[in-house]
N, C-alpha and C positions, 0 to 999 in steps of 0.2 A: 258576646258574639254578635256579630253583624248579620240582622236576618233580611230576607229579601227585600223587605218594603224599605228599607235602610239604601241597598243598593243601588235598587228603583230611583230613588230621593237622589243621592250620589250622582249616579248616569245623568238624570235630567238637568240635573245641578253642572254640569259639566256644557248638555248638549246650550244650554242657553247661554254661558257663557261663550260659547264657541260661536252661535250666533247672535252675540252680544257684539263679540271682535269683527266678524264676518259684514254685520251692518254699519260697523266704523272703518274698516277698510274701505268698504264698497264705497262710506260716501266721503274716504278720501280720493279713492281714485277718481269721483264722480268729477272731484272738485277743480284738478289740474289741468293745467293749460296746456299741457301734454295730451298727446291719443295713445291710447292703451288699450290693447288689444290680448287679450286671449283664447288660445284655442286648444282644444284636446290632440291626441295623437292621431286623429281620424281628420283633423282640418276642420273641425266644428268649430263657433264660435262658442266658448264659455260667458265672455265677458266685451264688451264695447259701451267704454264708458262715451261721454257727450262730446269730451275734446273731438277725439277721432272721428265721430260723425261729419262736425261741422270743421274739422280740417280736409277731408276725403270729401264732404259732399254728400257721400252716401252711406247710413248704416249696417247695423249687422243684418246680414244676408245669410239664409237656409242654404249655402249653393255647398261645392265639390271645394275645396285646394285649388284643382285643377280651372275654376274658373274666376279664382281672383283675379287675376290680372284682364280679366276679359270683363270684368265686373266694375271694377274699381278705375281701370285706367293706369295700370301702373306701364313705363317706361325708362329703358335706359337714359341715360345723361344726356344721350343726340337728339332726345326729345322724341326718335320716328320708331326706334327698335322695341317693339314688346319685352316687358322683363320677365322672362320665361316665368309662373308662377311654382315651380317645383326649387328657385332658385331666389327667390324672396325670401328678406329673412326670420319672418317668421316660417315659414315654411323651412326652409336649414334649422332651425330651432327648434324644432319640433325633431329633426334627425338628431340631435346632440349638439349642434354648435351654436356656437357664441360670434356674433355679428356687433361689430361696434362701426356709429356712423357711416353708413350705408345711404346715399344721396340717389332719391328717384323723382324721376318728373311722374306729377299723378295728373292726367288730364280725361276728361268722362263728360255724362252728357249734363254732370254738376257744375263741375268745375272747365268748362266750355275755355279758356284763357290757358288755365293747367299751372302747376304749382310746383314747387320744389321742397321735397320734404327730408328731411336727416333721421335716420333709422339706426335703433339699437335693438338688439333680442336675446334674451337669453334662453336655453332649456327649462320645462319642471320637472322636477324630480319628486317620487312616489317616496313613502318612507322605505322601500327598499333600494331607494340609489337610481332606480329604473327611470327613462324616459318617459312620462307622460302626457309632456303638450309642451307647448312655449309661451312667451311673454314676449311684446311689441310694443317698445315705445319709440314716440318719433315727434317731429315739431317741423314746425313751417320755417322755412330757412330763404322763401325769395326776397324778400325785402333787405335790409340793412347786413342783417349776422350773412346772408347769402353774398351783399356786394363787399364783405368782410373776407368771406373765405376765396373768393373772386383774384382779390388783391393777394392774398396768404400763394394764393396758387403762383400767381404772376409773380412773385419776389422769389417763388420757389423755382421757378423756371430761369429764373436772369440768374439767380444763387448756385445750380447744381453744379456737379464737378463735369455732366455731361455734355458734351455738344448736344445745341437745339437749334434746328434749322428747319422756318416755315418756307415755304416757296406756292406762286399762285398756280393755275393747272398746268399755264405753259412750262413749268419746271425754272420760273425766272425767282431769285430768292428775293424774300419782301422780311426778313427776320433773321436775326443772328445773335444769338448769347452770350454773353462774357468767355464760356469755355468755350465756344469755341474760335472762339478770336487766340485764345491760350491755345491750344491744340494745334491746330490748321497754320499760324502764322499769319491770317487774312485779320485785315480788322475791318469791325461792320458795315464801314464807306467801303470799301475794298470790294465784299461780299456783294449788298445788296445792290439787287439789280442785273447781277452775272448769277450763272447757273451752275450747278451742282457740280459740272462737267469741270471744274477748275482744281476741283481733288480728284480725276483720275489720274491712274497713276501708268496706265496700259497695260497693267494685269490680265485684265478680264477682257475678253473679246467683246464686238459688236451685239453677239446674238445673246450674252450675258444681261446687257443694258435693254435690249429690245423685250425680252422674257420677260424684265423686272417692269417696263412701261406697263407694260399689255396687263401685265397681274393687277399695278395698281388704277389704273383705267377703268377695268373691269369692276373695282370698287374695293377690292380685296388687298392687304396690308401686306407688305413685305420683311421680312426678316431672314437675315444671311450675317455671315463675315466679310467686308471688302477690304482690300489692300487700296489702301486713299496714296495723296503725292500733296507733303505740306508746303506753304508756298515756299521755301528754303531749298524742295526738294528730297526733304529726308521721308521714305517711304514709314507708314503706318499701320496695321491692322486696325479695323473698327468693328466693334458688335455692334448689327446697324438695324433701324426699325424705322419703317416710315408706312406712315398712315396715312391716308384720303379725309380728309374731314369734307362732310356733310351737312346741307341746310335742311330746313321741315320736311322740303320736297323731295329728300333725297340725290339732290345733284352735287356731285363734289365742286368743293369752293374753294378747299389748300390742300397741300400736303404739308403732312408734318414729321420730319425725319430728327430722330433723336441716336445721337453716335457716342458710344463707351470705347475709347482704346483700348485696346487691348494686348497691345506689341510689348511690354514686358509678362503677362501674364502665358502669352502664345509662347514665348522666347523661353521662359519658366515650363510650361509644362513639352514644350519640345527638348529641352535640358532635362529635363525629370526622366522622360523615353531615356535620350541619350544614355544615365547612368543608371536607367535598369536595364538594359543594352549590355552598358558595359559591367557591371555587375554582374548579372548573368555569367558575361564569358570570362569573366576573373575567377567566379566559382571554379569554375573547370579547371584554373589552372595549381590549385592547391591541393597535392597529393595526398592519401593517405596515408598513416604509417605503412614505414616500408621494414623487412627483416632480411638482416642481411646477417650470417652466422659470423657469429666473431664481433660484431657490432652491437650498439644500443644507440639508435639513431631517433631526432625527435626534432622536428621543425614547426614553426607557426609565421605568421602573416597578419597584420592588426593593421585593417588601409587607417590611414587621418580622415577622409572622405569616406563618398557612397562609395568611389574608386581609389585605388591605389594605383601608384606605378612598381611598387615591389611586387617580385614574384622570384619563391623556391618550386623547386622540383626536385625526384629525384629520378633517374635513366638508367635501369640495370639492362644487362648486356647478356647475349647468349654464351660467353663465354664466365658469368656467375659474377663477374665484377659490375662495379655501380660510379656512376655519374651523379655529382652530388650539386646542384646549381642554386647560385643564389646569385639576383640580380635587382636593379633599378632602372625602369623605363623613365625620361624626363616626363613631367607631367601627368596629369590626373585627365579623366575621364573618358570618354569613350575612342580616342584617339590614342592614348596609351595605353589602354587595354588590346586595341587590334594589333599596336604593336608588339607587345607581348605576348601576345598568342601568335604571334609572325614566327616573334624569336622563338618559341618553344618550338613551333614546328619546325623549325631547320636546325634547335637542336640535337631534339629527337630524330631527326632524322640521320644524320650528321653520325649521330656519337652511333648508333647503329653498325657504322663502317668503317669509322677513323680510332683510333686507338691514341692519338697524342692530342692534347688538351687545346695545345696552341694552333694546330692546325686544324681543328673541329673553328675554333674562334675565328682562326681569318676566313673560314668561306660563307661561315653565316656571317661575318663580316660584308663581306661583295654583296649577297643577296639583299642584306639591309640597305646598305648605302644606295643600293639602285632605287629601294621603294620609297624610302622616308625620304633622300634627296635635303638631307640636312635639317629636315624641319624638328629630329628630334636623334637621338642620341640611347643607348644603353648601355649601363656598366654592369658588368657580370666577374663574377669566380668561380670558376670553374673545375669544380677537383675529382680527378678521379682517382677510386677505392681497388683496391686489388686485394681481395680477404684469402687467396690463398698465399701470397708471397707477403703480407701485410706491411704492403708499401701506400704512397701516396705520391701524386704527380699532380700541377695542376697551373695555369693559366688568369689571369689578373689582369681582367681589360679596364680600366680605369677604376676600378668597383675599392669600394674599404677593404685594406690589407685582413685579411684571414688571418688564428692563430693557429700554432700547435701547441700545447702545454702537456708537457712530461705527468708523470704518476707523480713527481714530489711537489708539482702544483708552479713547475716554470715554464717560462715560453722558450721554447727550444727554436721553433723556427715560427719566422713571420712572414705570412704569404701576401706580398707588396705587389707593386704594378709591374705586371711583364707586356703592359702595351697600354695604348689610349681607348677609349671607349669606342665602341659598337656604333657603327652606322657617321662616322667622321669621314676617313679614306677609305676607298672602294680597296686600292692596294696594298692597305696596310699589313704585314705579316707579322703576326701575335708567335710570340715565344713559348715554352713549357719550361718547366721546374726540372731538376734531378729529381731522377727518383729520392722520395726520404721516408725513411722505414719508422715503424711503426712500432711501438710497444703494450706491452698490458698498461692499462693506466691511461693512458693518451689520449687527450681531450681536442677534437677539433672543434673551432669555435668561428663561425661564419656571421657577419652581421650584415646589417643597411645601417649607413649615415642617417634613420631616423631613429637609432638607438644611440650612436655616437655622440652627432649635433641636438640632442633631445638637450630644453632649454632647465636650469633651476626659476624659481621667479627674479635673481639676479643678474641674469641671462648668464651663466656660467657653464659650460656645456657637458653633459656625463662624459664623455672622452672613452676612446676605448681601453684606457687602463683600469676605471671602475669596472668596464663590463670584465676585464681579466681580473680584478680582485674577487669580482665576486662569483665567478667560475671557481677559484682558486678555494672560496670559504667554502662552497657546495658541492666540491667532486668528487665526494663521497655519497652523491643523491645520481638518481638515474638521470638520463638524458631531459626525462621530460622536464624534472622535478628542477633541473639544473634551467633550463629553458623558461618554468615559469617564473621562478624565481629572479630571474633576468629581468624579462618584464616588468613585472611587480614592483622591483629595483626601482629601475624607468619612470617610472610612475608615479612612484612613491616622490623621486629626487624633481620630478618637476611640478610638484606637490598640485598633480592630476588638474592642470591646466589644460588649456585647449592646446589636443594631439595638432603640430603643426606638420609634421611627417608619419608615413608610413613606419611603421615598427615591424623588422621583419630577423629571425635569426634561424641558424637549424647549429645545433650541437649534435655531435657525434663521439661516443666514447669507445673503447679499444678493448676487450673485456678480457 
C-alpha cells in the first residue's frame, strides 16, 4: 500500500518535472526570432518573450486590453487609422478565435519610422475545453518578405476575374486591369486618361452620381449596384465598390473602384422570382380529388421544370354533371403559368353557363387570341360528364386524341381533333362530339404529349398505344392505381432520364 510520504514523493516528482518542461519551453520561446506574446482572459500579459520586445520596441506593460493600441502603436494598413484594440488579434483570441496573418503598421515613441508586422493568434484552452487566454505570434514583414507580398498583391490585382479601376481625385482614370478591359470592351490605351463617365449607361439620374461624389469626397466608400454601358453598347449590371485612398495626412490621393458583374447572377435570381411566381400560381391550379356518383375519377400533373405548361382540372355544374379538362399551354415558366390561369378562368367561367363543349372552346377561344396576340397557343380536351343519363360529349382543340375503352379492355371511341389550338384565330369555331354513352366498365383515359412523346434512351417514343396497353393490363385497379401505374410505366420505359416534358393524365372509370 502507498502511504502518504509515497504520494508526497510522487506529487513533487511530477511538480519538478512540469517545471522541468516549463524552463525548456520558456527558453524555447526565449530563443525565437519571432514575438510571442501571451495573455490571460483578463488581457494580462503572462508571457513576452525578448523577440517581441525588440520587434514592438516596447515591452510587457501592467496596462488594460483597452490600452494596447494606445501603448504599442498599433495601426491599420493606411498607416493613420488606430486598430481599434478590442479587435486585435490577440485580443479576438482571447474571445475564441483563430487569426491567421493579420498585417499592422506598429508605430510609437520606439519605433519613431514604424514598422509592418504579420500576426497570427490562436485561443488557450483549460483542461475543460474552456477559453482561457490566447497566443500571439508575429514577425517583421517591412523589408524583403514585405516588398514580396507587395508584388503577390500586385499580380493579384492584374490576375483577378474583377474589374480594377484606379482614377486620380479628379475622377480621370490613371489604371486599368486585365478584366476589365475583358468586361467593359475598353482597352487600357482606351480607358486611361478618360473618366469613369464612359460606362454610363443613362440608368441612373444626375442626383444618383452627385450623392455618390459627395459620399466619397467626404472621405467615405461607396458600395451600390450600377447598370454600366460596354463599349459595344450591351448594357451590364456591376457590384460596385470604390474607395478613397489616403496619404499619412489623411488627404485623399485615388480612388479605387473595383466592379463584379453580375448580369447573369441578377438575370438568375430574377428567373428564380419568376418560377416561384409561377409555381405558386400552378399550385392552384391542380384540383383535388373530386366525387362524382357513378364515377372513380383520378388525375395528376408531374411539370419537367419548376413550371409546367400542363394543366387538369375538374368543373362540376349546378345541374350535378362535371367538366373534365386536360390541357397544354406552349412553354414553361411564368408566362405560361398566367396563361393558364387565364384559360382556367374563362373556363370556369364559361362551362358555368354553356352546356356544349365546342362552344364553351370558341369564346375562351376570342378571349385568348385578344390577350396572348399569337405569342403562345393552348391545346385542350375538353369532356363533359353527365352521371345521370351516363353519357359523354366533348371538344378537341388541337390537344392528344383522348380514349374510351369498353369493360373488355377496347377502344371503342377515340376523342381526335374537332378544332386547332386555343389562342391561333380569334374566329375560329370549335365543334362537340355526339353524344356517346357510357357503360359499367368504361375507362376514359385523357393524357399530355409529355406521356406520348416521353423518349426510350434510343429515342423511340412511348406512343399512346403503350399508355392503351397498359390501361388495358390494370383496369381491374382503381383510377388512381391505374394512373400511377401509367406514370411509373413512363419512367420506367425512358429508363428515368431527364423528364423533357411535362407528364400529366386523369383516368376516369364508369363503376
Amino acid at each position: 500500500m502507498v502511504n502518504r510520504d509515497q504520494i508526497l514523493q510522487i506529487k513533487l516528482e511530477d511538480l519538478e518535472s512540469l517545471h522541468h518542461e516549463a524552463t525548456i519551453l520558456r527558453a524555447i520561446l526565449n530563443s525565437l526570432a519571432e514575438g510571442v506574446i501571451v495573455a490571460d482572459q483578463e488581457g494580462r500579459f503572462m508571457f513576452f518573450n525578448p523577440a517581441a520586445e525588440r520587434i514592438l520596441g516596447i515591452g510587457s506593460k501592467s496596462i488594460s486590453l483597452e490600452e494596447w493600441t494606445g501603448v504599442y502603436g498599433c495601426f491599420r494598413t493606411d498607416r493613420i487609422t488606430p486598430y481599434p484594440s478590442m479587435e486585435l488579434p490577440l485580443a479576438r483570441s482571447i474571445r475564441g478565435e483563430t487569426v491567421l496573418d493579420e498585417v499592422i503598421f506598429i508605430r510609437n515613441s520606439e519605433q519613431l519610422e514604424g514598422i509592418w508586422i504579420s500576426t497570427s493568434s490562436n485561443p488557450l484552452f483549460d483542461s475543460k475545453g474552456e477559453v482561457n487566454g490566447g497566443v500571439v505570434i508575429f514577425r517583421e514583414v517591412t523589408g524583403r518578405p514585405f516588398r514580396e507580398q507587395y508584388e503577390q498583391l500586385a499580380r493579384a490585382v492584374e490576375q483577378t476575374a474583377d474589374s480594377v479601376v484606379v482614377t486620380n481625385t479628379e475622377g480621370v482614370i490613371e489604371y486599368v486591369n486585365p478584366a476589365f478591359e475583358v468586361t467593359t470592351g475598353y482597352s487600357r490605351e482606351e480607358a486611361i486618361g478618360e473618366k469613369p463617365s464612359i460606362l454610363k449607361s443613362g440608368y441612373h439620374d444626375q442626383a444618383f452620381y452627385q450623392s455618390l461624389w459627395k459620399r466619397l469626397l467626404g472621405g467615405e466608400p461607396f458600395r451600390g449596384t450600377i447598370l454600366n454601358k460596354k463599349k459595344s453598347g450591351e448594357l451590364y449590371w456591376a457590384e460596385q465598390t470604390i474607395s478613397p485612398i489616403k496619404d499619412e495626412d489623411g488627404n485623399i490621393q485615388n480612388f479605387v473602384s473595383v466592379l463584379k458583374d453580375i448580369t447573369e447572377l441578377r438575370e438568375k435570381h430574377e428567373q428564380d422570382i419568376q418560377l416561384s411566381i409561377a409555381r405558386n400560381i400552378q399550385q392552384q391550379f391542380y384540383p383535388s380529388d373530386v366525387s362524382v356518383p357513378g364515377f372513380d375519377i383520378a388525375g395528376a400533373a408531374y411539370p419537367a421544370n419548376e413550371t409546367g405548361g400542363d394543366y387538369f382540372d375538374y368543373i362540376p355544374t349546378p345541374d350535378s354533371s362535371l367538366w373534365i379538362v386536360v390541357g397544354d399551354v406552349s412553354g414553361h415558366g411564368i408566362g405560361a403559368a398566367l396563361v393558364m390561369a387565364e384559360t382556367r378562368a374563362y373556363l370556369r367561367s364559361y362551362a358555368k353557363i354553356l352546356s356544349d363543349p365546342g362552344e364553351i372552346l370558341s369564346r375562351v377561344n376570342q378571349e385568348l387570341t385578344s390577350d396572348v396576340e399569337g405569342e403562345r397557343f393552348v391545346t385542350i380536351i375538353l369532356v363533359h360528364l353527365d352521371p345521370r343519363n351516363l353519357t359523354l360529349t366533348y371538344s378537341c382543340a388541337g390537344h392528344v386524341p383522348g380514349y374510351l375503352m369498353d369493360s373488355a379492355g377496347e377502344i371503342c371511341t377515340v376523342m381526335g381533333f374537332t378544332g386547332i389550338p386555343l389562342g391561333v384565330l380569334r374566329d375560329y369555331n370549335y365543334c362537340s362530339s355526339e353524344k356517346i354513352l357510357l357503360g359499367s366498365g368504361d375507362i376514359i383515359i385523357l393524357l399530355t404529349d409529355g406521356i406520348t412523346e416521353a423518349l426510350a434512351p434510343d429515342n423511340v417514343e412511348f406512343g399512346g398505344q403503350r399508355a392503351i396497353e397498359l390501361v388495358h393490363r390494370n383496369r381491374s385497379h382503381a383510377a388512381r392505381g391505374i394512373l400511377d401505374r401509367l406514370v411509373q410505366d413512363v419512367q420506367s420505359f425512358s429508363q428515368h432520364q431527364f423528364q423533357e416534358d411535362d407528364i400529366t393524365s386523369v383516368i376516369c372509370k364508369v363503376n
